[in-house]
C-alpha positions in Angstrom: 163.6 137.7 236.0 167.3 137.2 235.4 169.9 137.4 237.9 172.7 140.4 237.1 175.6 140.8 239.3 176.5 144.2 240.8 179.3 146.0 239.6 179.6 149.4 241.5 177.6 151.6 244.0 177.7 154.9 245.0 175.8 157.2 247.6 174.8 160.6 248.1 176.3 162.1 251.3 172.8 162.3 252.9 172.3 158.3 251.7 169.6 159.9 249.4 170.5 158.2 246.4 172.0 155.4 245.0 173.5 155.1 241.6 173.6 151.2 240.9 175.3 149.3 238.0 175.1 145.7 237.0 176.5 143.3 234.6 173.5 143.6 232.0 174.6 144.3 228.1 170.8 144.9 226.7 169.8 147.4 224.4 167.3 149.4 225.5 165.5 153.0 224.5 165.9 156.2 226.6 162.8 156.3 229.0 162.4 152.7 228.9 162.6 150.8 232.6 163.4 147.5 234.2 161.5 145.9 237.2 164.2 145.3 240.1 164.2 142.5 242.8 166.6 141.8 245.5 166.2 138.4 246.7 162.7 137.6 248.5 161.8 140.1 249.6 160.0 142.7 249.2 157.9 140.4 247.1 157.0 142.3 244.2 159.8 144.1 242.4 160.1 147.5 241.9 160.1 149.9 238.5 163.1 151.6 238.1 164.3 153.8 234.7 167.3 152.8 233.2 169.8 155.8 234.2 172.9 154.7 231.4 174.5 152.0 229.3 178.0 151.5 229.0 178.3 149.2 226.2 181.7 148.8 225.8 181.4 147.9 229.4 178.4 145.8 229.1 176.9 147.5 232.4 173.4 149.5 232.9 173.1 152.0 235.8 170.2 153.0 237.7 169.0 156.3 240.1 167.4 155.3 243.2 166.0 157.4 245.9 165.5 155.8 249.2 162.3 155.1 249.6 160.4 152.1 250.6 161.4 148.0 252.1 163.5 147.7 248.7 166.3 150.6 250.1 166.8 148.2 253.4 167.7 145.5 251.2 170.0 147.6 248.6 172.1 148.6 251.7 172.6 145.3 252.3 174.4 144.9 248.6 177.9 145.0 247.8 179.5 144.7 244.7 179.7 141.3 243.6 176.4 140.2 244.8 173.3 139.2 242.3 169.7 141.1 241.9 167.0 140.5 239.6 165.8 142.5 236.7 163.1 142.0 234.2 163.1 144.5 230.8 163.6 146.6 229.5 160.0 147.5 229.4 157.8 150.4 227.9 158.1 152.4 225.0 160.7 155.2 225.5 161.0 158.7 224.5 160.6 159.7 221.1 163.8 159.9 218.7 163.8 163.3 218.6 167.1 165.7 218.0 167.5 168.3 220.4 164.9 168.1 223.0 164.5 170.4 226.1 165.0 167.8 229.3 163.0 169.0 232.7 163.2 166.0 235.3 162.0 166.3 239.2 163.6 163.8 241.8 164.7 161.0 240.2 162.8 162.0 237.0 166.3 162.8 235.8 167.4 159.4 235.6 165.8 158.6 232.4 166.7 162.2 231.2 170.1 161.1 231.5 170.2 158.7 229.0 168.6 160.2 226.8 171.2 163.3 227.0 173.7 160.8 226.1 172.5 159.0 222.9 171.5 162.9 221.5 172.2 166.7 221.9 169.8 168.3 224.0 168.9 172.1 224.1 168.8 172.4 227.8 168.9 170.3 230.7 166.8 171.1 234.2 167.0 168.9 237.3 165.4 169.5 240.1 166.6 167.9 243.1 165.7 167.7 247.1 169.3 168.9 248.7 172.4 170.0 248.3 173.7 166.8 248.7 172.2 165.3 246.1 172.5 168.7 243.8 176.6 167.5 244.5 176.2 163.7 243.7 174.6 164.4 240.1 176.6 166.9 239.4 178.9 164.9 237.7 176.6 162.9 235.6 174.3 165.8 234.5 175.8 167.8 231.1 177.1 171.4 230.8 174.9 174.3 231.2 172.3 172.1 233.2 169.8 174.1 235.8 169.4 172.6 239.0 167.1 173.6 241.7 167.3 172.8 245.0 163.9 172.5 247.6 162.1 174.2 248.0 162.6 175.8 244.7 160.4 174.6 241.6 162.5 173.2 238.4 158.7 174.1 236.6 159.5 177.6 237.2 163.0 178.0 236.4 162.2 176.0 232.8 159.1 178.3 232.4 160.6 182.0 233.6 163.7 181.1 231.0 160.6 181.2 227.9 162.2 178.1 226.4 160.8 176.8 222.8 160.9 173.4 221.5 160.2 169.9 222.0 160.2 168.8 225.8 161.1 165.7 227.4 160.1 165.4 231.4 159.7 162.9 234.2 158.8 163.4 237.8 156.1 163.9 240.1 152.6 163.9 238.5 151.8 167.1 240.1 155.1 168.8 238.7 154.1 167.3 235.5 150.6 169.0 235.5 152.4 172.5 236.2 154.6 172.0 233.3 151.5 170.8 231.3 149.7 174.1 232.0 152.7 176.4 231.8 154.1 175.4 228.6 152.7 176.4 225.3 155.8 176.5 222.7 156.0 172.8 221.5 155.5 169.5 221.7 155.8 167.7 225.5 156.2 163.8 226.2 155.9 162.9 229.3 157.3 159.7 231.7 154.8 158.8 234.3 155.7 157.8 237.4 153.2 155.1 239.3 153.2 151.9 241.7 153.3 148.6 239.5 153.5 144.9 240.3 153.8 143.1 237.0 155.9 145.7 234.3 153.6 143.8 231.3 150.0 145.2 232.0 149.0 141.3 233.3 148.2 143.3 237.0 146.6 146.6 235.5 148.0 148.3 238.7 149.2 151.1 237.5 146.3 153.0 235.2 145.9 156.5 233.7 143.1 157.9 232.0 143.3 159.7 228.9 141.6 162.5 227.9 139.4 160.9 225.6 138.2 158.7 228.4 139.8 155.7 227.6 142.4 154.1 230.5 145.9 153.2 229.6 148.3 151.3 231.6 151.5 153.3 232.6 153.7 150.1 231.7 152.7 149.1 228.8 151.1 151.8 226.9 153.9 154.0 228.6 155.4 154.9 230.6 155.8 158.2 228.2 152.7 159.5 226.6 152.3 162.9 224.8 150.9 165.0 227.0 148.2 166.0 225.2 146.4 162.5 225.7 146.8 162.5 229.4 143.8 163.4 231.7 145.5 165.3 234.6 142.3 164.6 236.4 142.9 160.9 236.9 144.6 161.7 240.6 142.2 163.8 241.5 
């Protein structure tokens, strides 16, 4: 882990989310993550997607949703103070021109980034409140769909009878829908699941692929094409 130092935080009005930067000047790969620790505990860090990169700044942002003992201590944090990070990890989305973006939650965090290294042919968040619907706003590009709960971003993506390559990240079950529903190219897709370890060494966080074999959603992914993903695996 290294120790980064905290540059700016911001809030949702609800307290929803967090958008975090830190003194880190990596380079990294859209849809790849870091594993985040703040001090001792919670014990095992968490994965979080890499949100931006300011390079001429030398920071990287991340999206958090709060969720979990890890929020407790990130209200704690003020600029200026120090977390740990490990990464980047995983393999990232494609380097594709032009992709269709559909992201659930904070499934638009990696989204993000990858609308800023690349055109994209459309751009569909959807998020849990007005309030958070108001705090992206800013960061998400033009012409960008949002839904609000209890409204389905798979359905506003699918009624519009886009055709391309798709990037998305969310839920697993908004994931399947998409999975189903879309037949008009290509779809990657960035799991989200529990991990301890970021490397594989814990083979917490397993999927299993439709030819039977099990990957692990850090290592091997997190983004998979969909095709090779067994939707069963939560079942």
């Amino acid at each position: 882990m290294t120790d980064v130092i905290v540059r700016r935080m911001s809030f949702s009005a609800d307290r929803s989310l967090l958008l975090i930067a830190v003194d880190w000047r990596v380079g990294a790969r859209p849809g790849q993550f870091v594993m985040l620790k703040v001090g001792d505990w919670p014990v095992v860090p968490r994965p979080f997607s890499i949100c931006a990169q300011d390079r001429e700044a030398g920071t990287t942002s991340f999206l958090i949703r709060r969720k979990g003992l890890l929020w407790d201590q990130l209200l704690r944090l003020q600029p200026g103070a120090t977390v740990q990070i490990k990464g980047p990890l995983g393999n990232g989305f494609p380097d594709l021109s032009a992709p269709l973006l559909v992201g659930g939650g904070c499934g638009v965090a990696p989204l993000l980034f990858v609308a800023a290294t690349r055109p994209v042919a459309g751009f569909y968040a959807g998020v849990a409140s007005a309030a958070e619907q108001a705090f992206l706003a800013p960061l998400l590009p033009a012409g960008t769909v949002v839904t609000v709960n209890p409204q389905f971003v798979t359905d506003a993506f699918l009624a519009d009878r886009c055709a391309g390559p798709v990037f998305a990240c969310g839920p697993s079950p908004m994931l399947r829908v998409l999975a189903d529903g879309y037949q008009d190219g290509p779809i990657w897709v960035s799991l989200e699941e529990r991990m301890a370890c970021g490397e594989g060494l814990c083979k917490g966080c397993p999927v299993r692929r439709r030819d039977g074999s099990v990957a692990l959603v850090c290592s091997d992914g997190p983004v998979f094409p969909e095709g090779e993903v067994s939707w069963t695996w939560q079942d």
